[in-house]
C-alpha positions as CSV (number, residue, x, y, z in Angstrom):
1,X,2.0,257.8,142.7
2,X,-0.4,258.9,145.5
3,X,-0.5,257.7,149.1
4,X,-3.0,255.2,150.0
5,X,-5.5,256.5,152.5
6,X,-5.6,256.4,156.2
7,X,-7.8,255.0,158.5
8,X,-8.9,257.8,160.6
9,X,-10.4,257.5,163.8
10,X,-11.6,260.2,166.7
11,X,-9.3,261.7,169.1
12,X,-11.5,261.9,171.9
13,X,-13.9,259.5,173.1
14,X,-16.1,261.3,175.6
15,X,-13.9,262.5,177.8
16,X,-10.6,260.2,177.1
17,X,-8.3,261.2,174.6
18,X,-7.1,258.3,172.6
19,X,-3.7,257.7,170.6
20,X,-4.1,255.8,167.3
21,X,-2.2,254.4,164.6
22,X,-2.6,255.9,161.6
23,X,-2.9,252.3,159.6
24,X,-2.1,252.5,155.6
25,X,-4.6,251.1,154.1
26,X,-3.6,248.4,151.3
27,X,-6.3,247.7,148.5
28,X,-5.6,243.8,147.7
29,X,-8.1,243.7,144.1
30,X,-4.6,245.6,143.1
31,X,-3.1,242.1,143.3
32,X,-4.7,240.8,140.9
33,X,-2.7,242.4,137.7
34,X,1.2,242.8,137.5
35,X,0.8,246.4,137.1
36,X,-1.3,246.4,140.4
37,X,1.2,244.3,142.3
38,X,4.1,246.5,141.3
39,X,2.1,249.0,142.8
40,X,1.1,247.8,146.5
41,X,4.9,246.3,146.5
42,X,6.5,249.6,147.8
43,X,3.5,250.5,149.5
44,X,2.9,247.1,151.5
45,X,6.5,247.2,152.3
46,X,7.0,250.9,153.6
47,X,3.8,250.4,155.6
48,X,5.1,247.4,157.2
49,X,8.4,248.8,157.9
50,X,7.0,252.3,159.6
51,X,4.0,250.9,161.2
52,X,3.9,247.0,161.1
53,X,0.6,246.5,160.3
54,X,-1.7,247.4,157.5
55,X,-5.4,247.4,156.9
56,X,-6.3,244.9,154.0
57,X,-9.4,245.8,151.9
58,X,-10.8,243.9,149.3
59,X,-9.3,240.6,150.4
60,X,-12.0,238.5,149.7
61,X,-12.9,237.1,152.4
62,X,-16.5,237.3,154.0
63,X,-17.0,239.1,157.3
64,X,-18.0,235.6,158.9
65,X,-14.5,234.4,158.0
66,X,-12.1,237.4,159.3
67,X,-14.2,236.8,162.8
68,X,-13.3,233.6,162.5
69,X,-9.4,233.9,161.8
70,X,-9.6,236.6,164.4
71,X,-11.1,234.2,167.3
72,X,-8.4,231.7,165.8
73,X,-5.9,233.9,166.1
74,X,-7.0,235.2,170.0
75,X,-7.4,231.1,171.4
76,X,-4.3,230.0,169.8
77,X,-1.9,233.4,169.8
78,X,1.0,231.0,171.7
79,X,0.7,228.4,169.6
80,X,1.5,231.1,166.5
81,X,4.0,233.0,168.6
82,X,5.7,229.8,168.1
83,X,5.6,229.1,165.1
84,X,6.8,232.5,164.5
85,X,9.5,232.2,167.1
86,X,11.0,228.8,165.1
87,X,12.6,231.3,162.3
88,X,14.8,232.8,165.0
89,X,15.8,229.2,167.0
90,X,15.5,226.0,164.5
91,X,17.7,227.9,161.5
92,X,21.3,226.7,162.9
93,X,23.5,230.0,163.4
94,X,25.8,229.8,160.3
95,X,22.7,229.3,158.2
96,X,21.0,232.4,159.4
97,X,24.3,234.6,158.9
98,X,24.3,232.7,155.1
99,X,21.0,233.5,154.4
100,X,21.5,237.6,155.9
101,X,24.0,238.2,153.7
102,X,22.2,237.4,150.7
103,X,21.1,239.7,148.0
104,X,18.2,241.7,148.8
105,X,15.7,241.5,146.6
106,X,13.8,245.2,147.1
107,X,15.3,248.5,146.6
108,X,16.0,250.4,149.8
């Protein structure tokens, strides 16, 4: 199986050098067949786990709405920090050690 390809960008801009991510990116018309989820599986989930974030083509969604789940996402980033944050403080203590300990469900 080949690597996905990564977004590459310049390493100078006039006459600042600039340090980029090398983002994986993650082809989501894959999804769309078993065969093409067990595919991006590993690949979503190494990418997440060396970079934490991924670059999502052929999600389906028009231009007009990623700018608009982006300005979402800008005016309300505390209110989804929180949400985020409730995993780690409403899930009582015993419960979170119960749940850690399950099985994991993707190979290592």
């Amino acid at each position: 199986m080949s690597s996905p390809p990564k977004c590459s960008r310049p390493d100078v801009v006039g006459s600042h050098r600039l340090d980029f991510a090398g983002l994986v990116v993650i082809d989501l018309s894959k999804a769309h067949t078993p065969e093409g989820r067990a595919e991006l599986a590993p690949q979503l989930r190494d990418a997440l786990r060396t970079n934490g974030f991924v670059y999502a083509i052929n999600h389906g969604y028009t231009q007009a709405q990623v700018s608009l789940i982006t300005f979402q996402a800008i005016t309300h980033h505390d209110r989804i920090f929180d949400i985020a944050d409730m995993l780690f403080t409403a899930v009582p203590p015993e419960e979170m050690t119960r749940l850690s300990r399950g099985p994991r469900r993707f190979k290592q």
